[in-house]
N, C-alpha and C positions, 0 to 999 in steps of 0.2 A: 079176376085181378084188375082188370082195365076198371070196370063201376066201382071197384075200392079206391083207383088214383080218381076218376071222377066225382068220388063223392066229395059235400061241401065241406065237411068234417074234415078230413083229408087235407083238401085246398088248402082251409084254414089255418089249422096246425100243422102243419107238414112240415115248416120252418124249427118248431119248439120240439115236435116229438123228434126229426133230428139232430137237433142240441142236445137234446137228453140221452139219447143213446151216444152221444159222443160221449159226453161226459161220464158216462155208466163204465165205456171202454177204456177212459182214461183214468178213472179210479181202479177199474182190473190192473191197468198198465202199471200204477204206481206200487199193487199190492202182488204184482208178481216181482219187479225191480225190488222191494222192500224182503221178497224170498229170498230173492237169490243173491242178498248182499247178505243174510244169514245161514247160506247153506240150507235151504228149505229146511233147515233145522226147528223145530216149534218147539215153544215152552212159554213156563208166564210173563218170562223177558220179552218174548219175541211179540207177544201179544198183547201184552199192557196198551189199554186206551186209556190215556191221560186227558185231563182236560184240553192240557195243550194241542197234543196231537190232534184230539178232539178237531181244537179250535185251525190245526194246521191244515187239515183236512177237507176244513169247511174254505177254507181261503183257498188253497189248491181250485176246487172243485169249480168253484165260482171264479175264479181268475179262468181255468180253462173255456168255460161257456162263456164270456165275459171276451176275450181275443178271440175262438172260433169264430163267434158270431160278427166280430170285427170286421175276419178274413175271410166272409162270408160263406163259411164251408160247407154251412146247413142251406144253402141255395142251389147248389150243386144237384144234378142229375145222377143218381149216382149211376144209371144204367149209361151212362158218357163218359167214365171218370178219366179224365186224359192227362196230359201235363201240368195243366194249369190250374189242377183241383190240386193234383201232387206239390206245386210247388206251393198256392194258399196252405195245404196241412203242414208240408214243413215250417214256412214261415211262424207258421200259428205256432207250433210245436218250440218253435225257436225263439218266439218274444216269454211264451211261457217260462222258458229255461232261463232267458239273465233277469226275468220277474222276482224266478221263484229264489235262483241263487242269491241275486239280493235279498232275499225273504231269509232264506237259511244264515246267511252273514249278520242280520240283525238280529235273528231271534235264535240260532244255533241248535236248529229242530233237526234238521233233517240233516246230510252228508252232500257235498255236491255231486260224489258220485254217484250217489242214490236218482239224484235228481237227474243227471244225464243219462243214466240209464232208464228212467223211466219214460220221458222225453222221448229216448229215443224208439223205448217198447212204442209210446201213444201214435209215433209218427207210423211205425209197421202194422198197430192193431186197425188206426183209423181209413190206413189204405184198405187193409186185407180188408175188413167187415166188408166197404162199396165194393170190392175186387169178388168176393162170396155172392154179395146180393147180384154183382152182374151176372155171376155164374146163375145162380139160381133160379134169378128170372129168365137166362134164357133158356134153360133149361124144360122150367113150365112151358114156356110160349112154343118149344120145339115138340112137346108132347104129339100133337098131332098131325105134324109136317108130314106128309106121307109123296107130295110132289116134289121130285130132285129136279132140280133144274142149274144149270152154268150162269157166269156171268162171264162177258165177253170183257176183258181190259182188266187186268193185273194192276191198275194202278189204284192212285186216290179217290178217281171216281167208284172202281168198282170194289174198293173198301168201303167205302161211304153207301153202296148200294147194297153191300152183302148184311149191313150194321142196319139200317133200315128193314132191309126182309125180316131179321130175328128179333128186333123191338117192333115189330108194328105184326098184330094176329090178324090182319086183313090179308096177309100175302103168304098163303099157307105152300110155302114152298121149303124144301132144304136143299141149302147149296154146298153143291158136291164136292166143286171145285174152278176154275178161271180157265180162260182161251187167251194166251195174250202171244201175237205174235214175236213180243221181243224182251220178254221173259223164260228163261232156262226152267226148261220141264223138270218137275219136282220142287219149284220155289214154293215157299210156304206165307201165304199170306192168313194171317189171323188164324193161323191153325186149319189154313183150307189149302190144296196144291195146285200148281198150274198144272194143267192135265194136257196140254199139248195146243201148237198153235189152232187159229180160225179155219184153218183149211181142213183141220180132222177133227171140225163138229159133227161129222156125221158118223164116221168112226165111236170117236166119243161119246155121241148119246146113246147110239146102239148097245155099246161096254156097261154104261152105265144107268141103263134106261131112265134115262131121260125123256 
């Protein structure tokens, strides 16, 4: 996986091929909001491609790639997606919607409800996909952790230390769980627990062979 991120291919387009799966998820979004404003009901009504639609479709599509790419969302890590990717997709999600609604007022294509609800699909699909890939990849990369090891400090740092171990395959370790003197045993950081103060690391490793 790592000589796929290093290859030059990659490098290169890395920016467009994730534009285009945005845009792939944002057309899902509009064609599941365009279901469920029919009762996933199907018939030749529900399915008529008109030219216009056609032509609305194509405007949609390129206006979403068109502001992502604005809100730089295709620059994004997506194995780090934190706040400040969250708040570029909504924003993105949100110039899209008084775009399109002004779109729909002049050309009388689509519903504004259709379109806030789709919007609002593209804001959850475009989290969830980064939200999967983060799973995913750490998923792979945990494959052959086979050494548990603790990290010492419940706080920022030893988040930021635990996020590193599971993105970088140089540090073949799985961590069990945190020692922090002044965090309450059983607090849960990133889905790991404080396992009890510094004084019963040795307790500790022994429990949990360390």
């Amino acid at each position: 996986m790592n000589s796929l991120y290093k290859s030059n291919i990659y490098q290169k387009y890395r920016g467009i091929l994730i534009s285009l799966i945005d845009v792939c998820i944002v057309l899902f979004s509009y064609l599941v909001a365009y279901m469920i404003q029919n009762n996933f009901f199907i018939n030749e009504k529900t399915i008529a491609l008109t030219k216009m639609v056609s032509l609305g479709l194509i405007f949609m599509l390129f206006l979403h790639f068109i502001v992502l790419r604005l809100f730089k969302t295709q620059m994004s890590l997506w194995t780090y997606t934190g706040p400040n990717e969250i708040i570029r997709t909504f924003l993105s999600c949100f110039v899209c919607f008084l775009i399109m609604s002004y779109f729909v007022l002049k050309v009388d294509l689509f519903s504004i409800e259709l379109i806030a609800l789709a919007e609002l699909l593209c804001f959850i699909f475009l989290l969830g996909a980064r939200m999967l890939y983060r799973m995913a990849r750490r998923y792979i990369v945990d494959v052959d952790r086979v050494d548990n090891c603790l990290i010492v400090g419940a706080g920022n740092g030893g988040y930021l230390l635990m996020n590193e171990i599971y993105h970088n395959m140089a540090y073949p370790y799985n961590v069990i769980g945190f020692l922090d003197d002044f965090k309450k045993k059983g607090t849960m950081l990133s889905g790991k627990p404080v396992l009890g103060t510094i004084s019963e690391v040795e307790r500790i490793c022994q429990e949990n062979n360390v």
